[in-house]
C-alpha positions in Angstrom: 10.1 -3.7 5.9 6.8 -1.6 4.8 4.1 -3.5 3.7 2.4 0.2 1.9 0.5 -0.4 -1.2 3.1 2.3 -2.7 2.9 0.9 -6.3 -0.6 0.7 -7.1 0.2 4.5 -6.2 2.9 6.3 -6.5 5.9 4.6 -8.3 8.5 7.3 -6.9 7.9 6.2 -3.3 8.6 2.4 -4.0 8.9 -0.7 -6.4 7.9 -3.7 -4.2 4.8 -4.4 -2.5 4.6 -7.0 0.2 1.6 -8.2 1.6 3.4 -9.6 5.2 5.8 -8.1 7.5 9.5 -10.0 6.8 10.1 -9.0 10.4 12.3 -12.3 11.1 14.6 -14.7 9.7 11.8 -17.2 8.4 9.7 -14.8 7.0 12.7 -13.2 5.1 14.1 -16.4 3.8 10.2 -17.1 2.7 10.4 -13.9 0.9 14.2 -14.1 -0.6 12.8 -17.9 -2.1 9.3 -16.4 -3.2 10.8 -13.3 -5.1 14.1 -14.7 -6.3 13.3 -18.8 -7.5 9.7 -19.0 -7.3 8.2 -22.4 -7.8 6.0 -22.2 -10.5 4.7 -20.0 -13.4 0.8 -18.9 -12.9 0.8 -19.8 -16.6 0.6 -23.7 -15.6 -2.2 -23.3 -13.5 -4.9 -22.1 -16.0 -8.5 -23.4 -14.7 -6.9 -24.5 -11.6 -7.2 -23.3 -8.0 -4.3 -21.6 -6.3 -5.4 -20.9 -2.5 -3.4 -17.7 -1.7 -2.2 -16.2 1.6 0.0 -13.6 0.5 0.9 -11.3 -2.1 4.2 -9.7 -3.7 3.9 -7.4 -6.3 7.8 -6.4 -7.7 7.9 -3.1 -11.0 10.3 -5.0 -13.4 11.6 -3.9 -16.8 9.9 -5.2 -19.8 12.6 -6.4 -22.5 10.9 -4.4 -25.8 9.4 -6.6 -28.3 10.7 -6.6 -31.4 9.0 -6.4 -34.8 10.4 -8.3 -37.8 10.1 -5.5 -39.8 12.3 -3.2 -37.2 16.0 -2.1 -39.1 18.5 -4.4 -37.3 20.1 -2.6 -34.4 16.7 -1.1 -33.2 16.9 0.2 -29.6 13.5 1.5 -28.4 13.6 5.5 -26.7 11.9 4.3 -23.4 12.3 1.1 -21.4 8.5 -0.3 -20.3 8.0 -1.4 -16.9 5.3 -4.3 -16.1 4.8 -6.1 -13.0 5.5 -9.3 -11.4 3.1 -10.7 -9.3 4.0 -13.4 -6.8 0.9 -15.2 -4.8 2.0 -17.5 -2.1 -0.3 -20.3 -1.2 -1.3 -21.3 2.4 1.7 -24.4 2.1 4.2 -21.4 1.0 4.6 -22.4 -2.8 5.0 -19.7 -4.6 3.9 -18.4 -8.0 4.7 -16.0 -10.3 3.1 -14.1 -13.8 4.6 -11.0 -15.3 0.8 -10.3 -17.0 -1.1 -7.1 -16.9 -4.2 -9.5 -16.0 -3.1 -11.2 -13.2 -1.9 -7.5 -11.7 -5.0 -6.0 -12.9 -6.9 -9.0 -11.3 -4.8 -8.3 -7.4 -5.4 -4.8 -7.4 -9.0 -5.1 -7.8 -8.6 -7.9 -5.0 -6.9 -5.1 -3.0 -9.2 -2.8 -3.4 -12.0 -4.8 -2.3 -10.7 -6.7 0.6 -8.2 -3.7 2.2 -5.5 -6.3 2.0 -3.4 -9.1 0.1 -2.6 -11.0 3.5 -5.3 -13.3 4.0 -5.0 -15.3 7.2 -7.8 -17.6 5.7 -6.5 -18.4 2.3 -8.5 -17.4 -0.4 -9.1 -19.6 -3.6 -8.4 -18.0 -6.7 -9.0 -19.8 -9.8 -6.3 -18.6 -12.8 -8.4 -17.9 -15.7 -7.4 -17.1 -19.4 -9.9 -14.7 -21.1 -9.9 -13.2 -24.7 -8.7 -9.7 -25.3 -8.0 -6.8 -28.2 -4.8 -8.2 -28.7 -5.3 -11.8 -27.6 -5.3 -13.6 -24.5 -4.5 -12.9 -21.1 -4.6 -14.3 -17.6 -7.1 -13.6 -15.0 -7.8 -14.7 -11.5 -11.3 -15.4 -10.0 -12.5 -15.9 -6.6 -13.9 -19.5 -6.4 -16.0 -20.9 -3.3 
């Protein structure tokens, strides 16, 4: 299974980034678990410290919100895609966020540290921080 950062890149080669190789039966059962029934929403861990190892990053489609004011019947043109981001602590719990913030927040990890595998787990606080159009979820490296 590739582990290539293929969809911070280029969405035609891929739609799943892993940060470690599911080369066995335990490490694809981890996987399976941590994509499919995670254990907790990133949500319910604002100002609290998640200490990551790993990193799955899946494209998803976005169900359209709906204005009130839309005629009844409405079907957007275009389907959005977001991503899911699933971090996986060093005691494999897993937890997931569909928010632009959080994605934002792992790329730029990526982009700094070459990787999303971290064989020392790294503390990431999740973080809620004012925007445009609201709120949204951040994550912040704590010492």
């Amino acid at each position: 299974m590739s582990t290539e950062l293929t969809i911070f890149n280029d969405q035609s080669l891929g739609s799943k980034f892993i940060s470690f190789n599911a080369d066995d039966y335990d490490s694809r059962v981890q996987l399976f678990n941590a994509i499919n029934n995670p254990d907790y929403r990133i949500a319910d861990f604002r100002n609290r410290v998640i200490k990551v190892r790993d990193v799955v990053v899946d494209v998803v489609p976005l169900s359209p919100n709906f204005d009130e004011s839309a005629p009844e019947g409405f079907v957007p043109d275009e389907q959005r895609q977001g991503y899911r981001v699933i971090l996986i602590d060093e005691n494999n719990q897993s937890y997931t966020a569909t928010s632009n913030g959080i994605y934002n927040s792992v790329r730029t990890l990526y982009s700094v540290f070459g990787s999303l595998h971290f064989d020392e787990p790294i503390p990431l606080e999740v973080r809620s921080i004012r925007t445009k159009r609201g709120e949204t979820m951040t994550l912040a490296i704590v010492k």
